[in-house]
C-alpha positions in Angstrom: -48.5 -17.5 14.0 -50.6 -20.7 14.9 -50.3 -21.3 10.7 -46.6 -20.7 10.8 -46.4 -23.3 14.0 -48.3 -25.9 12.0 -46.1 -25.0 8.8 -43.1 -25.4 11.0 -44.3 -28.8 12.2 -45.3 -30.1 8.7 -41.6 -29.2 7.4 -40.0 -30.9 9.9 -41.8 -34.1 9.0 -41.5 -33.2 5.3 -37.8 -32.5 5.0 -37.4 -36.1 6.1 -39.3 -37.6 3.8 -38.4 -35.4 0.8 -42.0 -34.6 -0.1 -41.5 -32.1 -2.3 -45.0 -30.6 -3.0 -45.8 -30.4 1.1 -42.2 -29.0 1.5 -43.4 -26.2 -1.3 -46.3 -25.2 0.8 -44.7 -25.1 4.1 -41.8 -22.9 2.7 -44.0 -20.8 0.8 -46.1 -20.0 4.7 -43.0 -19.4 5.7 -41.9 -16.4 3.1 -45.3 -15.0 4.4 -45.0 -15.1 8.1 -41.9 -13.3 7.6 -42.7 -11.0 5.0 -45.7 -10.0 7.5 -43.4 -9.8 10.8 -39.8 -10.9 10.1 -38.6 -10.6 14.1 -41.2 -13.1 15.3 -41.7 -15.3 12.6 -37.7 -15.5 12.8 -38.1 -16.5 16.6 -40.5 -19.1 16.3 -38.1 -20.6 13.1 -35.0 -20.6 15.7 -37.4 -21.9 19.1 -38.4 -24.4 16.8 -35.2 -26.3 16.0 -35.4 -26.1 11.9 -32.4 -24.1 11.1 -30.5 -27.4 11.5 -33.1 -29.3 8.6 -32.4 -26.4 5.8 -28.7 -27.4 5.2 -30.4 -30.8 3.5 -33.1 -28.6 1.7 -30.3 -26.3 0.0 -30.2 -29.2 -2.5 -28.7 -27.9 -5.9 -31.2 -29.7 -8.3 -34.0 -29.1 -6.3 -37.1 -26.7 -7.3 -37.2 -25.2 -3.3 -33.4 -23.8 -3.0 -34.3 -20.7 -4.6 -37.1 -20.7 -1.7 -34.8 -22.1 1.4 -32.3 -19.8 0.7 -34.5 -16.3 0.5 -36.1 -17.7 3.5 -32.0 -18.3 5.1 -31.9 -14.5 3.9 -35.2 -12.8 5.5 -34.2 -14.9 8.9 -30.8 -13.3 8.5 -31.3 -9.8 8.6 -31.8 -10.0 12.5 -28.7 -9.8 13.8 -29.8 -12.6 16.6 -30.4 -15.1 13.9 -26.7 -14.9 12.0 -24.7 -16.8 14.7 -26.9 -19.9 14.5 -27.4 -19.5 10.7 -23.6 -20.7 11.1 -24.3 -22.9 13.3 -26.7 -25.2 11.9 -23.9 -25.6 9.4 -25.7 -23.6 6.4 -22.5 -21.6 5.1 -21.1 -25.1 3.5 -24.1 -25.7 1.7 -24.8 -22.2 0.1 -21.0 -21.9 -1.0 -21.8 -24.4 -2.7 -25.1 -23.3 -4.7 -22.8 -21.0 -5.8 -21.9 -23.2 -8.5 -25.3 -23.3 -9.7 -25.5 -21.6 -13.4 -29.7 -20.8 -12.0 -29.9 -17.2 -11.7 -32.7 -16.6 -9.1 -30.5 -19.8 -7.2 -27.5 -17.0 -7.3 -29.4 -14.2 -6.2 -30.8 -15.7 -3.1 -27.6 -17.1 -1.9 -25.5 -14.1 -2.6 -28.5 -12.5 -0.6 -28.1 -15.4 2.0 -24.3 -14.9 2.6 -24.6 -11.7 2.4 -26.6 -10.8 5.6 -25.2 -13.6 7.5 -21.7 -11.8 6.8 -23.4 -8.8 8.0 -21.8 -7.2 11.2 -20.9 -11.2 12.3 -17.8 -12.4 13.1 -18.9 -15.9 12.3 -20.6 -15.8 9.5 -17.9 -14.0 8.1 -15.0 -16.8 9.5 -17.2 -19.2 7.7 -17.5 -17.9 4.4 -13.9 -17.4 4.5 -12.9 -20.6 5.5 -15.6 -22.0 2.9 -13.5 -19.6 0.3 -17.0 -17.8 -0.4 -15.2 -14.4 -1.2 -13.4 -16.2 -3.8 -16.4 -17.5 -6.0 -17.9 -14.3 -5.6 -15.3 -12.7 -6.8 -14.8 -15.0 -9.9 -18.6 -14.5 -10.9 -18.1 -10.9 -10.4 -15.4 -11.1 -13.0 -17.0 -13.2 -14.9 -20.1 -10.8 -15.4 -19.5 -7.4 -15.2 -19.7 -6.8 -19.1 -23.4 -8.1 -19.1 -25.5 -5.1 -18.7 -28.7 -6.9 -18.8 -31.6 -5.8 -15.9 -31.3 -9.4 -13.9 -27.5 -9.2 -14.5 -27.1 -6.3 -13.0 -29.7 -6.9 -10.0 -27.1 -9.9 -9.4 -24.1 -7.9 -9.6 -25.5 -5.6 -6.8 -26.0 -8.5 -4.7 -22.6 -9.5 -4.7 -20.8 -6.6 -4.3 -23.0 -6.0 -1.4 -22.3 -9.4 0.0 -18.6 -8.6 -0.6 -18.8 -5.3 1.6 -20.7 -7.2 4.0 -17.8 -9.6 4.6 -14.9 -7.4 4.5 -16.6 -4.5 6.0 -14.4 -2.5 8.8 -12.0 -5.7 8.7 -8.7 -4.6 7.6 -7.6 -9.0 6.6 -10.8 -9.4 4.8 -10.4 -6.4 2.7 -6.6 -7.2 2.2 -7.8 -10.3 0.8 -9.8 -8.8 -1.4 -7.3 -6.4 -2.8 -5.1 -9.7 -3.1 -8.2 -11.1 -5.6 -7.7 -8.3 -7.2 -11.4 -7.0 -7.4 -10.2 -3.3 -7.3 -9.7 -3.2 -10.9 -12.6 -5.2 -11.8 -14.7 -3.4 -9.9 -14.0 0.5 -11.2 -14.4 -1.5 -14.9 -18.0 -2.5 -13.4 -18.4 0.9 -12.7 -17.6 2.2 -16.1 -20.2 0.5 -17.7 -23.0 0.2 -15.0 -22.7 4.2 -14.4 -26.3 3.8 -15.5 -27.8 1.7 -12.4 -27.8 3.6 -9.4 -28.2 0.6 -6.9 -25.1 -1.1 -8.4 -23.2 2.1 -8.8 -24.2 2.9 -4.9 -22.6 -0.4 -4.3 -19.2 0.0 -5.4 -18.8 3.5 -4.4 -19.4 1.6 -0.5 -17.1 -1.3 -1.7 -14.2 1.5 -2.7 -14.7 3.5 0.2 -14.2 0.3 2.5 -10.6 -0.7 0.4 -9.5 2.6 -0.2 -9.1 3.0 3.6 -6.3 0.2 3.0 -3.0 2.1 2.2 -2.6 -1.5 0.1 -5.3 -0.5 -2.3 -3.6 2.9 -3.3 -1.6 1.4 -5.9 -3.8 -0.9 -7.2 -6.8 2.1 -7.5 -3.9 4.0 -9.4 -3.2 1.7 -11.9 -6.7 1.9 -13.2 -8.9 4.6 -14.5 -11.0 5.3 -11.0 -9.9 9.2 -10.7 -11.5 9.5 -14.3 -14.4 7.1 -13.4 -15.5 8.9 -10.3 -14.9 12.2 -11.9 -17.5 11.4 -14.7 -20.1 10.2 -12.1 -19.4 13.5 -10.2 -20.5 15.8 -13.0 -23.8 13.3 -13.3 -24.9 13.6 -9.9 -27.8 16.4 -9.0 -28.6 14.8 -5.0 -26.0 16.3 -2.4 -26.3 12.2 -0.6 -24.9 10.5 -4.0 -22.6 13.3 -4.1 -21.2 13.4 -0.4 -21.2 9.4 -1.6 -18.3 9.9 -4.2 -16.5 12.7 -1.7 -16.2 9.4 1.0 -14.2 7.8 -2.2 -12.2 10.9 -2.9 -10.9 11.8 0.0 -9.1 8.5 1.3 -8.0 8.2 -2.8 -6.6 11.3 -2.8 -4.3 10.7 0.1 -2.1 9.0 -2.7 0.4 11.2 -4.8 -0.1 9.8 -7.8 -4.0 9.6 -7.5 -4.1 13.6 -6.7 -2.3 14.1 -9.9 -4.6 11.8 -12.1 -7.5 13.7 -9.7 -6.8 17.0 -11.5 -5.4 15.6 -14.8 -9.3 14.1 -14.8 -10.7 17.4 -14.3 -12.0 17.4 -10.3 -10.8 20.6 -9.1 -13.1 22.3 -11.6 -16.1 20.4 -10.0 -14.3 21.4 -6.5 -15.0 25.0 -7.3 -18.5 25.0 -9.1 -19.7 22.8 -5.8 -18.0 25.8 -3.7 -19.7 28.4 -6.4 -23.2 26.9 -6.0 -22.8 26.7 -1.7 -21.1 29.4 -0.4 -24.5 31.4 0.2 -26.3 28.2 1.2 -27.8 28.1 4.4 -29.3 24.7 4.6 -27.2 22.0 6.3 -26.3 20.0 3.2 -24.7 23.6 1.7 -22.6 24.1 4.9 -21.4 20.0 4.9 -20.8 20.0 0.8 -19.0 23.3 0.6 -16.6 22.1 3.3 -16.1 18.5 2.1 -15.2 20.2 -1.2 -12.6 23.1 -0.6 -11.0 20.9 1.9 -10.7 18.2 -0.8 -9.4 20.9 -2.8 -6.7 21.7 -0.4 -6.0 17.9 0.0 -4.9 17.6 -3.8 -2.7 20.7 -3.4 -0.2 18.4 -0.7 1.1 16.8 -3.7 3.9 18.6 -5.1 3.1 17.2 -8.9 -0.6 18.4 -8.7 0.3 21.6 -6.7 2.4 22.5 -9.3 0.2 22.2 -12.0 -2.6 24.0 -10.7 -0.2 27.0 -9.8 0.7 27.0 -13.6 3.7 30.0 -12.8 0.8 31.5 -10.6 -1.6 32.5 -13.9 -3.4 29.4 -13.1 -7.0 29.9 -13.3 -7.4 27.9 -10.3 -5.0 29.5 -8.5 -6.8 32.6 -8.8 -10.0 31.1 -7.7 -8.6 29.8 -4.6 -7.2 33.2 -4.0 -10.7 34.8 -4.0 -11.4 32.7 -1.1 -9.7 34.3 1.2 -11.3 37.6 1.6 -14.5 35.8 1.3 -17.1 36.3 4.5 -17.2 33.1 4.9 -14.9 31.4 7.2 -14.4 27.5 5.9 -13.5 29.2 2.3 -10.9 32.0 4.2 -9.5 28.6 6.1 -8.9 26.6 2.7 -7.7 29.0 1.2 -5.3 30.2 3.5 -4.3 26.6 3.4 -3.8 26.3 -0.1 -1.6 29.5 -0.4 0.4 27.3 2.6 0.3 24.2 -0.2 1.3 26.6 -3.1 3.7 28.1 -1.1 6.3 24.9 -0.7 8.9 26.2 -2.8 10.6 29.2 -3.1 9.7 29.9 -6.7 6.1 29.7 -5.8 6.7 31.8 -2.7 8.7 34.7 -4.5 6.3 35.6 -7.0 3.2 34.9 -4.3 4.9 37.9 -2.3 5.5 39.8 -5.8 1.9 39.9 -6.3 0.4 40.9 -3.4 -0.6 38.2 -1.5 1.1 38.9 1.9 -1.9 41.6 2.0 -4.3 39.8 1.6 -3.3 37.3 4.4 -2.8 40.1 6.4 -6.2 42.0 6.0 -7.4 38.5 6.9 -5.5 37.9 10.2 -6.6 41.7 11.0 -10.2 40.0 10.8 -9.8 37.2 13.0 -7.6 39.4 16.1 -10.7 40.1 18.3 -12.8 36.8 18.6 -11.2 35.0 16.3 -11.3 31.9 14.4 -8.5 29.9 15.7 -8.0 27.5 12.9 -8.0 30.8 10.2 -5.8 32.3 12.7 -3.2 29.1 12.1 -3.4 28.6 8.6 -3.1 32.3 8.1 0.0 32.3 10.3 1.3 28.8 8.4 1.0 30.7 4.6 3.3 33.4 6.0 5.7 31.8 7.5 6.1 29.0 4.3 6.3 32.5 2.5 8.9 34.0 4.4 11.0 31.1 3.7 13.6 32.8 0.8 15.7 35.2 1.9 14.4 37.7 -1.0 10.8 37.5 0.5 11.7 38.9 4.3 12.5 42.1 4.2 9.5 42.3 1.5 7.4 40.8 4.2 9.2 42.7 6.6 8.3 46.4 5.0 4.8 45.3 4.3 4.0 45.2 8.1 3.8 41.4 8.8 5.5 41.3 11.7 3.2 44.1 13.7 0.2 42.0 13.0 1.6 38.7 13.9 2.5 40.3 17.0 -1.5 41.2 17.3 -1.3 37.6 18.6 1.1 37.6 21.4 -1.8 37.0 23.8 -3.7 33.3 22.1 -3.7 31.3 24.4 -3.9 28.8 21.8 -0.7 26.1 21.9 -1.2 25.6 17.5 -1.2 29.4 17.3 1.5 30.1 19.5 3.3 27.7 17.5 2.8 29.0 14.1 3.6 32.9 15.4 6.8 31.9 16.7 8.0 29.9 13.6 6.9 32.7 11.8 8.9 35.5 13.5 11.4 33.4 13.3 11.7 32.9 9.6 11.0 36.8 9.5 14.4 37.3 11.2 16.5 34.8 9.5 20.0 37.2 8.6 17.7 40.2 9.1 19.7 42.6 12.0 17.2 45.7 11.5 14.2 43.2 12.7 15.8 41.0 14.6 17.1 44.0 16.8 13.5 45.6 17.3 11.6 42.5 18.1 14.7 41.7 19.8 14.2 45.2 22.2 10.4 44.3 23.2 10.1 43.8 26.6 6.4 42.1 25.6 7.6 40.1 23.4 10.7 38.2 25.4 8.4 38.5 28.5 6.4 36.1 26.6 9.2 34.2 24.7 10.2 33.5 28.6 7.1 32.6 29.8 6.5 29.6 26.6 10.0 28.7 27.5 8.5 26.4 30.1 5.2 25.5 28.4 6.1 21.6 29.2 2.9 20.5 27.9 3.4 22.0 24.6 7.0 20.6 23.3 6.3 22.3 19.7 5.7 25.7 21.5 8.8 25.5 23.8 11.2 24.6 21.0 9.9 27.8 19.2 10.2 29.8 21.9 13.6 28.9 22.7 14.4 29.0 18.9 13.3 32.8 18.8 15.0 33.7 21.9 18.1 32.4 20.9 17.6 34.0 16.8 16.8 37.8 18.3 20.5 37.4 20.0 22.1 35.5 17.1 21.0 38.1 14.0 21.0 41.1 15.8 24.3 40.6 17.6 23.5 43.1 19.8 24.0 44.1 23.0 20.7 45.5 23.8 19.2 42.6 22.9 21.3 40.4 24.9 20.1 42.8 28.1 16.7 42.9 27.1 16.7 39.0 27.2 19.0 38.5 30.8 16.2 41.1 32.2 13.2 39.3 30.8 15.2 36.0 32.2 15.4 34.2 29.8 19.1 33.1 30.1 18.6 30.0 31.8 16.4 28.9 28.8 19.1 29.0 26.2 21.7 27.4 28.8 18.5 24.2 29.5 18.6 24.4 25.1 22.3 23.6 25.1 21.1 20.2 26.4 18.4 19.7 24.3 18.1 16.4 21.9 18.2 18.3 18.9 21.7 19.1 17.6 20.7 22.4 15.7 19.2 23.5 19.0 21.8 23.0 20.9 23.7 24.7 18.0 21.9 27.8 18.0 21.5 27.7 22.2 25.6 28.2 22.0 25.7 30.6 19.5 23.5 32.8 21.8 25.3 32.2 24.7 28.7 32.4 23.4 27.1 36.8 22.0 25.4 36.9 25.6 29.2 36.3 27.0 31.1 38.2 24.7 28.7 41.2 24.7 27.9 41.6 28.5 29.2 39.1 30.2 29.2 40.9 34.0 25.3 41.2 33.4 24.8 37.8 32.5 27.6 35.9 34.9 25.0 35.6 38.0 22.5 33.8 35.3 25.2 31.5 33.9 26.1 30.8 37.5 22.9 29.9 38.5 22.1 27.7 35.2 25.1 26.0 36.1 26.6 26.9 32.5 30.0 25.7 33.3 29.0 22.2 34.4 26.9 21.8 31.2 29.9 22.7 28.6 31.9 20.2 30.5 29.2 17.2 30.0 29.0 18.6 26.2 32.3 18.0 25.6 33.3 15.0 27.5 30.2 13.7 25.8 31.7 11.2 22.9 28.4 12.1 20.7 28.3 15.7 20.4 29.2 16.6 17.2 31.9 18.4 16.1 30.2 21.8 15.7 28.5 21.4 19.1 32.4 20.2 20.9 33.8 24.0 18.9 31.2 26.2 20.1 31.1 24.6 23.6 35.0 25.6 23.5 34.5 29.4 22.3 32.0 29.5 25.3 34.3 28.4 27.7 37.1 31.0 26.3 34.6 33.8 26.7 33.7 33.0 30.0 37.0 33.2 31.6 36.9 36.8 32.1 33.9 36.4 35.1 35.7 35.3 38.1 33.2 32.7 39.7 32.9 31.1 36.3 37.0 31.1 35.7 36.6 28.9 39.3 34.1 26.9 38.6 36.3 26.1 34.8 39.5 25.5 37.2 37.2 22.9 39.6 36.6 21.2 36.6 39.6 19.9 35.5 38.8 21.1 31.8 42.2 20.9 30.7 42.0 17.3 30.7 39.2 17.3 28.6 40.3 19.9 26.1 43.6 18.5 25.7 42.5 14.6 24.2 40.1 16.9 21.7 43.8 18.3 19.8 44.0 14.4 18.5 39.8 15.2 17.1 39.5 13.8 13.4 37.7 17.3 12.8 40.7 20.2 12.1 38.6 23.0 13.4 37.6 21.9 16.8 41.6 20.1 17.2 42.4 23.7 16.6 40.5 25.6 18.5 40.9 22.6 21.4 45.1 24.2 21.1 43.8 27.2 21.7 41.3 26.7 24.4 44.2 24.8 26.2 46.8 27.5 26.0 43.6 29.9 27.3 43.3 27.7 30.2 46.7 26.7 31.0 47.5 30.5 30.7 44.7 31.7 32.9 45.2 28.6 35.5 
């Protein structure tokens, strides 16, 4: 250290004299101090004032810049030492060496700019307002065809110093994308596939801009999904593999990337990866096999690429996927329940899924996870059968094959995503199905429940549901047992609260209900309407200028079926209805100026 004081000394004097040859020497004590211990030697360089004297050493024509700026780029990797690297005014001067055609010059100023950038706010604002990204890029450009060893060692320095300065920093990386280095660096790629340290590089660099929802369409209009694909089917190490998989995934958020995706063949490397670590126990196993049938269900959100890996169900992949799910192994039964939930988004897809047997399958698997069970198998189970019990030929399929009896295994999760995914379930289930809708409809159990998620205020989802599936036991039954079991279980005040709700088809199906609940027992339920204050509720739903015209005709049927219950014809005469229901006979909508004539000869006839 006493050398490195001396050298530190000598430099100063020498940089202001321009000897060149004692400059040399106390440079090249320099490289050494640091290659032996960068932190202190880094210190003494920063204690000792002579950041501020490089700036005129980073001369273009001399023989030292190669020197000064490896040395700028070994003080730089200490974080410490990047603010004043920017400070003693040394980002002006490298930009500028940039213009150098001297190779090794190149190298240690991309290296330079590079770690400064590194994790710095300043260095970073300097190069940009130097336009160092710029240059960069244009040499990248410039080069990327040259496949030559000292080419390519160059190239790796710049795309490193490129994801050093746009790293986690959503402007720098736009600006990037405006440069346009997404398509020259997947060419890059192409033909460097060779040079691991360059190829590790850019697989950083595009998993940095393909965060950017910006960069998706400029990723897609080149050949990346084939490019990546290619490396994937190289690769032997799971870290250069789990690598390309940080790529894929944020790519394959993008519709038309999933489709090029599996056009370029990555589903079948999906499955050999899931082939080769479904029996793994080491970590790496666990970590790939996920990453990979997760990826896998990914690609299956996109209708094009869903649809051509269904291939009219006889897809071989497809078939695979189906294999997963009465696999031991739970991430494999979770994607691919998932992916029968992707497959099953139409109701082609659904109808023959149900025609060959997959409802059983799901089922055996829900029956596995009813004691102690996997909640997130439990919820992507329950998704696939409720997608599949979208067309009206599939329910009373599903209906005869026992679905219902197991979803109802799970009456007693008290998990908010399950809840959720049972009632929509059951709900589709019942859709214009009397028989079913009639027996859930008659389970004490099950209303008692329905009633009690009714006011789960800290789960919306499961509180719609619920009020949904009370309201769709009364409406597709139409029965009258029903409608008792549901005013004993109490859950009349729910649908009269739904009425109100924000959701027009809610309050829709909420009047429906109620409007069967009055015309089939209206003495049992007329304490329960009282006391939800039903009256006052039609009356704000029809003076209410917004409600829509279905909403304005069933609150009118309501009020018509309620005038048989004493208390309620009162509380309808308190009102002063008549007033309201008359101005609805001028409605632009015939069928509620109709039935508003007859609602008003009801009322005036009952007044």
């Amino acid at each position: 250290m006493d050398n490195l004081s001396e050298a530190l000394e000598k430099l100063k004097l020498a940089s202001t004299d321009s000897a060149t040859d004692s400059v040399e020497s106390c440079l090249d004590c320099l490289v050494k101090a640091l290659s032996k211990n960068n932190t202190e030697a880094s210190m003494k360089i920063q204690e000792m004032g002579v950041l501020p004297l490089l700036p005129t050493l980073l001369n273009p024509q001399s023989s030292c810049t190669p020197k000064v700026a490896n040395i700028i780029a070994e003080v730089a990797k200490n974080e410490f030492m990047r603010s004043p690297c920017v400070e003693a005014g040394l980002i002006p001067p490298l930009i500028q060496l940039l213009s150098s055609s001297d190779q090794e010059v190149l190298l240690q100023t991309g290296r330079a700019l590079g770690n400064i950038c590194y994790d710095s706010h300043e260095g970073r604002n300097a190069v940009d307002l130097a336009g160092g990204a710029q240059i960069v890029a244009e040499h990248i450009k410039s080069l990327f065809q040259n496949t030559e060893p000292e080419n390519e060692k160059l190239l790796t320095v710049f795309c490193g110093m490129l994801m050093n300065y746009s790293n986690d920093n959503d402007s720098l990386q736009a600006q990037l994308i405006n440069m346009g280095v997404i398509p020259t660096l997947v060419k890059l790629l192409g033909i460097h596939s060779h040079n691991t340290a360059l190829t590790e590089m850019c697989l950083i660099a595009f998993g940095n801009l393909a965060e950017l929802e910006s960069s998706k369409e400029q990723f897609a209009s080149t050949n990346i999904a084939e490019e990546l694909v290619r490396l994937f089917q190289k690769q032997t190490e799971h870290e250069k593999k789990e690598m390309i998989f940080e790529v894929l995934a944020p790519l394959a958020e993008n519709d038309v990337i999933k489709l090029q995706l599996v056009e370029a063949g990555l589903v079948e490397c999906l499955l050999d990866v899931v082939a080769q670590t479904v029996d793994g126990e080491r970590e790496e196993d666990i970590a790939q096999l996920k990453t990979a049938s997760d990826l896998m269900v990914l690609l299956l959100l996109g209708d094009e690429s869903m649809q051509k890996l269904f291939e009219g169900g006889k897809g071989s992949v497809f078939q695979r996927v189906l294999s997963w799910i009465p696999s031991h192994n739970h991430q494999l039964q979770l994607a691919g329940a998932l992916a029968i939930a992707n497959f099953a988004r139409n109701d082609g897809n659904c109808i023959h899924m149900v025609d060959t047997g997959i409802v059983q399958k799901l089922l055996e698997l829900l029956d596995r996870h009813v004691e102690e069970g996997n909640v997130t198998v439990q919820h992507a189970a329950l998704s696939a059968l409720r997608n599949l019990a979208i067309p009206v030929v599939n329910k009373s399929k599903m209906l005869s094959a026992g679905v219902a009896d197991v979803v109802l295994k799970f009456l007693q999760s008290e998990m908010p995503p399950v809840q959720f995914k049972l009632l929509g379930t059951l709900r589709m289930l019942i859709d214009t199905q009397a028989e079913a809708a009639d027996q859930l409809g008659t389970n004490g159990k099950l209303v008692e429940r329905l009633v009690e998620w009714c006011e789960a205020k800290d789960h919306a989802g499961v509180m719609g549901e619920s009020n949904r599936l009370l309201s769709a036991l009364i409406r597709h039954s139409k029965s009258k047992e029903v409608v008792r079991t549901v005013i004993q279980g109490g859950g009349v005040k729910h649908l009269v609260t739904m009425a109100t709700s924000e959701h027009m088809i809610m309050q829709n199906e909420a009047l429906v209900a109620l409007g069967l609940i009055a015309a089939l027992d209206l003495v049992a339920a007329e304490k329960d309407f009282v006391g939800a204050s039903l009256v006052s509720v039609l009356h704000k739903l029809l003076s209410d200028e917004r409600s829509a015209p279905e909403i304005k005709y069933n609150s009118m049927i309501l009020i018509c079926a309620v005038m048989g219950s004493e208390p309620l014809h009162k509380e309808v005469q308190s009102l002063a209805f008549i007033d309201v229901v008359s101005k609805l006979r001028a409605h632009e909508n015939k069928t509620v100026s109709h039935q508003a004539s007859l609602t008003e000869q009801r009322l005036t006839a009952q007044s």
